[in-house]
C-alpha positions in Angstrom: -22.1 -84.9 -139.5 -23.5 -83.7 -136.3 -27.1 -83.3 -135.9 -28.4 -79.7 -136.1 -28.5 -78.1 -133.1 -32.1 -77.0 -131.8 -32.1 -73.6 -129.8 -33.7 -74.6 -126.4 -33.8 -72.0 -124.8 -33.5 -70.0 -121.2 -37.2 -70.2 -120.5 -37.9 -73.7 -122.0 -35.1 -75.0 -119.8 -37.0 -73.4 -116.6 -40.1 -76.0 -117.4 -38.2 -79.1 -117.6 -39.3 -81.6 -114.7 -36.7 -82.3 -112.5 -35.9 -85.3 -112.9 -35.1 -84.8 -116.7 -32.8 -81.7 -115.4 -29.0 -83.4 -116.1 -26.6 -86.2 -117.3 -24.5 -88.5 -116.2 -21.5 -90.3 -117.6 -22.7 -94.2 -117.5 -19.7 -95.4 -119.2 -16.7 -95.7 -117.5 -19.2 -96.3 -114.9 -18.7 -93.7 -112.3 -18.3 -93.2 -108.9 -21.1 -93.0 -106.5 -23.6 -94.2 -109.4 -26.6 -94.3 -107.4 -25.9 -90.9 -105.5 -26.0 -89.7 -109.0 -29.0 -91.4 -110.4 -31.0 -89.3 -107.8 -29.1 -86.0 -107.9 -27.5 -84.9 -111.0 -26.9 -81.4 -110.7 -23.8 -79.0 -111.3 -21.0 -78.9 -109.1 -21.0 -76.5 -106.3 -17.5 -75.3 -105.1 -18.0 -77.7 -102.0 -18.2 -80.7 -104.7 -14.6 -80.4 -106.5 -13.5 -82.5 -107.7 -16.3 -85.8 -108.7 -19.4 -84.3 -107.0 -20.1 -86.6 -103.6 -16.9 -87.6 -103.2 -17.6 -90.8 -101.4 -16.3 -92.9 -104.0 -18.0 -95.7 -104.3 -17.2 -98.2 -106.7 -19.7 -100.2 -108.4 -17.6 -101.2 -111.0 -14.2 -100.5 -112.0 -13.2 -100.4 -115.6 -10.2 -101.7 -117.3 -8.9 -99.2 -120.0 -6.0 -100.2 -122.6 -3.9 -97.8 -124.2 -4.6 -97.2 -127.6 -7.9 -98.9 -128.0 -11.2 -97.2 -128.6 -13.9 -96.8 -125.8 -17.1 -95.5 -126.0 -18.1 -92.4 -123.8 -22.1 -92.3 -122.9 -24.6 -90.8 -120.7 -27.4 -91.5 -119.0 -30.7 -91.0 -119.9 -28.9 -92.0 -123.0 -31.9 -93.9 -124.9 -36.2 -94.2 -124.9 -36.4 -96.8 -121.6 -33.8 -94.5 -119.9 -35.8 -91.4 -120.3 -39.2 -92.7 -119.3 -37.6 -94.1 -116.3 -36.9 -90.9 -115.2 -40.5 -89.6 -116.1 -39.3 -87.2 -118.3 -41.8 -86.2 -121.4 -39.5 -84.0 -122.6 -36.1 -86.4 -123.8 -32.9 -86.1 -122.1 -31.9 -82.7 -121.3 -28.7 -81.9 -122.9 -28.8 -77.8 -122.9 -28.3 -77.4 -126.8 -24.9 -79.9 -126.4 -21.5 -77.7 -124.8 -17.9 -78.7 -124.5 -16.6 -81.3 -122.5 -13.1 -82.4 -121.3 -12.3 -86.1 -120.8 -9.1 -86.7 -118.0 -7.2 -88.3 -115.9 -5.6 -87.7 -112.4 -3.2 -90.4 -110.4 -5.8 -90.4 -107.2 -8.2 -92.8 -106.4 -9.7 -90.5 -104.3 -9.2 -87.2 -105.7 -9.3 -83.9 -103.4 -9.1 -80.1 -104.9 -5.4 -80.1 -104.9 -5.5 -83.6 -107.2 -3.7 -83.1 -110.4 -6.1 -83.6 -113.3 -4.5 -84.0 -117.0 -6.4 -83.8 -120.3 -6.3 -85.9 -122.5 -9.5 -85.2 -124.8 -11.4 -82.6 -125.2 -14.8 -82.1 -127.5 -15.7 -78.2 -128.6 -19.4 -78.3 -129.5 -22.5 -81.2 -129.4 -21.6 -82.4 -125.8 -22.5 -84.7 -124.7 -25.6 -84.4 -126.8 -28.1 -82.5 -129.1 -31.4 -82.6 -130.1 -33.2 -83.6 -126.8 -31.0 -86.9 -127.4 -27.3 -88.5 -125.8 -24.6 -88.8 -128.2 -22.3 -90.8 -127.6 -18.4 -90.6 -128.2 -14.8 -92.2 -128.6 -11.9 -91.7 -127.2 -8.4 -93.6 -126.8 -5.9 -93.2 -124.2 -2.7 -92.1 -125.1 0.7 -93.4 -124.0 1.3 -91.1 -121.9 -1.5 -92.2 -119.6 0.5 -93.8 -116.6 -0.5 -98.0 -115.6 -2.2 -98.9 -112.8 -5.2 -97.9 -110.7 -6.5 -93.9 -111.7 -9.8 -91.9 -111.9 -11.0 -91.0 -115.1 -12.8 -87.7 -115.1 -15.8 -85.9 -117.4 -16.1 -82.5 -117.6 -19.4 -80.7 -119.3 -20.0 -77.3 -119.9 -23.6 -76.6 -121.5 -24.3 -73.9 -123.7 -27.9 -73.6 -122.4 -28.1 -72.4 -119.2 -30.3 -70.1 -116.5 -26.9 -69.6 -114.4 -23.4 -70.7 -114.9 -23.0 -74.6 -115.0 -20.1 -77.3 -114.3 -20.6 -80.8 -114.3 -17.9 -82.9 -113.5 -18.1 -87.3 -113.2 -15.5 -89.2 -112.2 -14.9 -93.2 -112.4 -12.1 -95.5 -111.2 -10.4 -97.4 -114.2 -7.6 -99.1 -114.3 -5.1 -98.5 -117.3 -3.0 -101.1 -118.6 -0.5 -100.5 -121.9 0.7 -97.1 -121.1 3.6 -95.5 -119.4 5.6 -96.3 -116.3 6.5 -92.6 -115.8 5.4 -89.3 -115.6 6.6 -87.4 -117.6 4.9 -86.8 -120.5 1.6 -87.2 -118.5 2.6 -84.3 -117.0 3.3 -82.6 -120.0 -0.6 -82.5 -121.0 -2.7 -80.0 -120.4 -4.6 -79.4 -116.3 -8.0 -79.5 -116.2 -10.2 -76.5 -117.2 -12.7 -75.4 -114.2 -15.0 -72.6 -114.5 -18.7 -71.2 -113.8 -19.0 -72.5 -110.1 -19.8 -70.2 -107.5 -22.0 -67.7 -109.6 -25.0 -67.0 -108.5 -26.0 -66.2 -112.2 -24.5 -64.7 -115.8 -24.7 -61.0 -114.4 -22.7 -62.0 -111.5 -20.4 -63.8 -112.8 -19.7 -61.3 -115.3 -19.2 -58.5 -112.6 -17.0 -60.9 -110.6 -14.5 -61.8 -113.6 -14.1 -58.5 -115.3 -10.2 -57.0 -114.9 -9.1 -60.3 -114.3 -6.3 -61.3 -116.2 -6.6 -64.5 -117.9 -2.9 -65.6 -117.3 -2.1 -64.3 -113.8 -2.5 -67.4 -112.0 -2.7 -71.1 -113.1 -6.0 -72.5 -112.2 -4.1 -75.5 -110.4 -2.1 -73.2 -108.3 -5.3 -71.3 -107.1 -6.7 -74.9 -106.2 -4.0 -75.9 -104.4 -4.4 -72.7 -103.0 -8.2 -73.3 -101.7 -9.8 -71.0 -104.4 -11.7 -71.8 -106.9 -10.6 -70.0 -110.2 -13.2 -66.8 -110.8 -14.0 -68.1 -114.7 -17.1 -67.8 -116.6 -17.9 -70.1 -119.6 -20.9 -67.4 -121.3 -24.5 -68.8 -121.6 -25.8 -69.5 -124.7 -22.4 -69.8 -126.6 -19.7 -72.7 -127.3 -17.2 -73.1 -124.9 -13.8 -73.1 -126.8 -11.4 -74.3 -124.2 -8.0 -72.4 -123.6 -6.1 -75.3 -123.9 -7.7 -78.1 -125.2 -4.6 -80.3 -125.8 -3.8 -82.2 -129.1 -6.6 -84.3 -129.4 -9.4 -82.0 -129.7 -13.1 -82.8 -131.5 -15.1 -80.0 -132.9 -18.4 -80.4 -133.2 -21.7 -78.5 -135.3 -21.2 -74.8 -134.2 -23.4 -73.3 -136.9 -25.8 -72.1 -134.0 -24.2 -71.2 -131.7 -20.7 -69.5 -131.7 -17.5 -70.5 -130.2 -16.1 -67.7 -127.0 -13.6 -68.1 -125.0 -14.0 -68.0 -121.4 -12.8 -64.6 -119.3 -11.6 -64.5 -115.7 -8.9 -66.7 -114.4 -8.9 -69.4 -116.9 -5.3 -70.3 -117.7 -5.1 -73.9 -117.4 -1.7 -74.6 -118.4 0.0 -77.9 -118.1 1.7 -76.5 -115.0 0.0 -79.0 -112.3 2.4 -82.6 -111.9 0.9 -85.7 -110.4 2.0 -87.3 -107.5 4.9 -90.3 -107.8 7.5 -88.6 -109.7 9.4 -90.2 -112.1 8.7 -93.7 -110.2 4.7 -93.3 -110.2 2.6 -95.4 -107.8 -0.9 -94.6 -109.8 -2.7 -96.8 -107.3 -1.9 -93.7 -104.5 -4.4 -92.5 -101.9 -6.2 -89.1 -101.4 -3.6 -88.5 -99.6 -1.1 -88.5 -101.9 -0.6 -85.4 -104.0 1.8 -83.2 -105.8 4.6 -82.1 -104.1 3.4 -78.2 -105.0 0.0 -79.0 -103.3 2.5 -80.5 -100.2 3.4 -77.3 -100.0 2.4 -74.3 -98.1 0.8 -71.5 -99.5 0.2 -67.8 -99.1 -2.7 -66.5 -99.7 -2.8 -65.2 -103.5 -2.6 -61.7 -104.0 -5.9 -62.1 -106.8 -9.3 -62.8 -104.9 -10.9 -66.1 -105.7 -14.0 -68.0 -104.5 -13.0 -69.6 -100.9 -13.3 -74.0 -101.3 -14.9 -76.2 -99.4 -12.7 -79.8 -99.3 -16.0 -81.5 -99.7 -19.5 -81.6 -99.1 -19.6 -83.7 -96.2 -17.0 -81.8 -94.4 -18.3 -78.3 -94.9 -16.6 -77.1 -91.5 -13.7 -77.4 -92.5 -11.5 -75.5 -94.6 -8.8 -75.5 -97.4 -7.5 -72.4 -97.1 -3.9 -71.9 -95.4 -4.2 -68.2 -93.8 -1.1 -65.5 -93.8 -1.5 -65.7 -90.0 0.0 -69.5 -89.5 1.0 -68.7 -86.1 -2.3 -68.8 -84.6 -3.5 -71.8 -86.9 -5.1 -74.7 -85.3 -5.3 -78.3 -88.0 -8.6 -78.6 -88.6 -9.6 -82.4 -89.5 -12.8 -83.8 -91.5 -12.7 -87.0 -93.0 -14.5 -89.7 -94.0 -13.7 -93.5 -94.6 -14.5 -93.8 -97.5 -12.7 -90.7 -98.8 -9.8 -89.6 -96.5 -8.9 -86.5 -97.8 -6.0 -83.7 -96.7 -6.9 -81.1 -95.1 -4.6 -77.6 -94.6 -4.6 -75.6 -91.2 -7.9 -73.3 -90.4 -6.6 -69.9 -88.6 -7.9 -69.8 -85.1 -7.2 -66.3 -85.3 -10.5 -65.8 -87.4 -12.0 -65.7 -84.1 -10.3 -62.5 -83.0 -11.5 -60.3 -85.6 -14.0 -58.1 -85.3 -17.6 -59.2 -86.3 -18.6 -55.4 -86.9 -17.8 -53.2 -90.0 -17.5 -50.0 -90.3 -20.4 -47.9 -91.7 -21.8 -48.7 -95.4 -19.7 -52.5 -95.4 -21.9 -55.2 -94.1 -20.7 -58.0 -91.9 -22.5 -61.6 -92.4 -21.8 -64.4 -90.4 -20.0 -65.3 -87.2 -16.4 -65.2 -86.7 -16.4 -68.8 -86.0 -16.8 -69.5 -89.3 -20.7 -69.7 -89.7 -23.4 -67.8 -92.1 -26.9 -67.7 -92.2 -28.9 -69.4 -95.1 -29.9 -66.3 -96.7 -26.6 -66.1 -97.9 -25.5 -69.4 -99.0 -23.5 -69.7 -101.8 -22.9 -65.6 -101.5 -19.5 -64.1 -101.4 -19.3 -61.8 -97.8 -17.6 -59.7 -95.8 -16.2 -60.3 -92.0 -15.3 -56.8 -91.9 -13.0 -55.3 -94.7 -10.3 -57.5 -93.4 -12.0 -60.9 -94.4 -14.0 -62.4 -97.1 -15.6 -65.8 -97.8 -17.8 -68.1 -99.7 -21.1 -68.9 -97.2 -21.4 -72.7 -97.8 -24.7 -74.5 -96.2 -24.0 -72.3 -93.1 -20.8 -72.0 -93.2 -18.2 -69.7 -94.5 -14.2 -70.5 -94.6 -12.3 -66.5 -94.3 -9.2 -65.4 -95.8 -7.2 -62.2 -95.5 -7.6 -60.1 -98.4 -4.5 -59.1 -100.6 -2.6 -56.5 -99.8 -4.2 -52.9 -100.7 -7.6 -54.7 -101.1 -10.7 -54.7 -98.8 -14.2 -56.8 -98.4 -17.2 -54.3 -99.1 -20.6 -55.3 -100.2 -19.8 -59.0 -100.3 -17.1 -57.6 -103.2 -13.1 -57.3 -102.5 -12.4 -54.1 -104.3 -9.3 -52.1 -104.0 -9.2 -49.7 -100.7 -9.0 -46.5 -102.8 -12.0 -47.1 -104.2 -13.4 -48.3 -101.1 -12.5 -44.8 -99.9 -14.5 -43.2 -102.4 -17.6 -45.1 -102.4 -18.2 -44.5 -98.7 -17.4 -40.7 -99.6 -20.3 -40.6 -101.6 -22.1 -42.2 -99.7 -21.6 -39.4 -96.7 -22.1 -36.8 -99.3 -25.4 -38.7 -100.2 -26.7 -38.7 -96.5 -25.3 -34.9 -95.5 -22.5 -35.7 -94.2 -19.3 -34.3 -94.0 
């Protein structure tokens, strides 16, 4: 049986030292290991898919279908946690639920196709102060050759809305030489990145339907799905596949998320029914080939990757005036859809009561980084590390307060707001 779980808490988690703040998968061993010995922090929307997204391999591990691994986390014992100075053990936020999957890229982008293969409700990846560890087997659906295996954590204990997300390259031998029952299993579940805290989030989420857009379509999209996992209760995932472990949840109960949180199993990998698991970055589905429109349900705009911050995922509605925009690295070439020149011609100045932050050219100031605003009514963004990627609202919607609310009530807020200051 599970160990009990220990109630933390908000304000206990505030005096942990930081180097005792986070885990990180040590088996497989991941990508960009010593990036994440030294920060081991939760994803920002800028870092998904992996975190760094450089992916360097230290070591690549060979998995077998069918055979039982061993899932584990550093610091996952006493030597581990005094390296890190911590007095306190290894910070596991009173456990949470994590995912365990797979997607066909070695270098995976936002559009990559993740597909679940295990998921754990409760305990993860640890209780108590203390690492658990965990087993798992790949089932044979999981398609040969060279793929990134990916954890997913989602901690209970919290001061804002957490992801964390590692990802290691492994090789899989024994499985399947086509695709499609992989693609039969459920898409990755992605949520709590881009809140500022619990309050926002909750604002941001409410009216959205659950089911109105699958999360991997929104990705492929350039948004990140507006999702909330609550604080201080057990993450019970919307589809958490057929092989599902549930934990102790006698102290904390299970809630499902709210927002945009249908993962489906609608996302399909790249290679068809002839995979090449070994593809690129470059290769991805032939929905993410596509282009989009711009969704007609706001979502958080998404950086392709840390280390191209300037550039932008997001295909605009005005594709005439696009320009390609190109960031890549070596290490991790990654796709990149057209950034609308046209950003340039709108106006930088709102009308009364709707602030404007940031530069048409696609820059914010630091104050507002990781904020949701305005370029006008017209536009809205997500200010990344000063910069901010626009996109058109929807149709019938407008940017106001760094929210996109619908233009009726748009209309009636700056009425009262006259009324308020004597006008007429």
């Amino acid at each position: 049986m599970a160990p009990q779980l220990r109630r933390f808490g908000i304000a206990a988690l505030a005096a942990l030292p930081l180097a005792s703040a986070h885990m990180y998968m040590k088996h497989p061993v991941p990508y960009d290991k010593t990036q994440l010995q030294q920060d081991r922090s939760p994803l920002t929307t800028g870092q998904y898919p992996c975190k760094f997204q450089t992916y360097s391999v230290t070591e690549r591990t060979t998995l077998a279908v069918g055979q039982s691994y061993t899932l584990d986390f550093y610091p996952g014992n006493a030597q581990e946690i005094a390296e890190i100075g911590s007095t306190t053990g290894a910070a596991v936020h009173d456990g949470g639920s994590c995912q365990l999957s797979i997607t066909t890229d070695k270098n995976p982008t936002a559009k990559s196709v993740f597909k679940v293969f295990h998921s754990i409700e409760g305990g993860c990846p640890g209780l108590n102060n203390q690492a658990s560890t965990f087993q798992y087997k790949l089932p044979e659906s999981i398609p040969n050759g060279d793929v990134t295996f990916a954890w997913t954590w989602f901690p209970v204990s919290s001061q804002n809305p957490e992801m964390y997300m590692n990802c290691a390259p492994v090789t899989v031998t024994g499985g399947s030489d086509d695709l499609s029952a992989f693609n039969e299993l459920p898409d990755i579940f992605v949520a709590n990145v881009g809140f500022n805290s619990f309050t926002d989030g909750l604002s941001a989420v409410t009216g959205l339907l659950a089911d109105t857009v699958p999360q991997t379509e929104l990705l492929s999209q350039g948004q990140f799905p507006r999702c909330l996992a609550e604080g201080e209760k057990i993450l019970q995932f919307p589809n958490p596949g057929d092989s599902l472990d549930v934990g102790d949840t006698s102290s904390w109960p299970l809630a499902k998320p709210k927002g945009q949180c249908s993962s489906g199993n609608s996302g399909k990998a790249a290679g068809g029914s002839s995979p090449k698991p070994a593809a690129s970055a470059s290769s991805t589905s032939a929905a993410a080939e596509a282009t989009y429109a711009t969704t007609s349900i706001p979502g958080l705009a998404l950086a392709e990757s840390s280390a191209a911050a300037a550039t932008t995922l997001l295909t605009t509605t005005a594709a005439a005036a696009a320009a390609p925009a190109a960031a890549t690295t070596d290490a991790a070439p990654s796709p990149v859809a057209e950034a609308s020149s046209a950003a340039a011609a709108v106006p930088s100045q709102a009308a009364s009561g709707i602030p404007t932050v940031g530069e048409a050219n696609g820059q914010c100031t630091d104050a507002n980084d990781g904020q949701v605003i305005c370029n006008g009514s017209s536009q809205y963004g997500l200010c990344n590390r000063g910069f901010v990627y626009w996109q058109d609202v929807a149709a019938g919607m407008v940017c106001q307060d760094g929210k996109v609310v619908g233009a009726s009530k748009a209309k009636r807020h700056m009425h009262k707001h006259a009324r308020r200051h004597g006008h007429n």
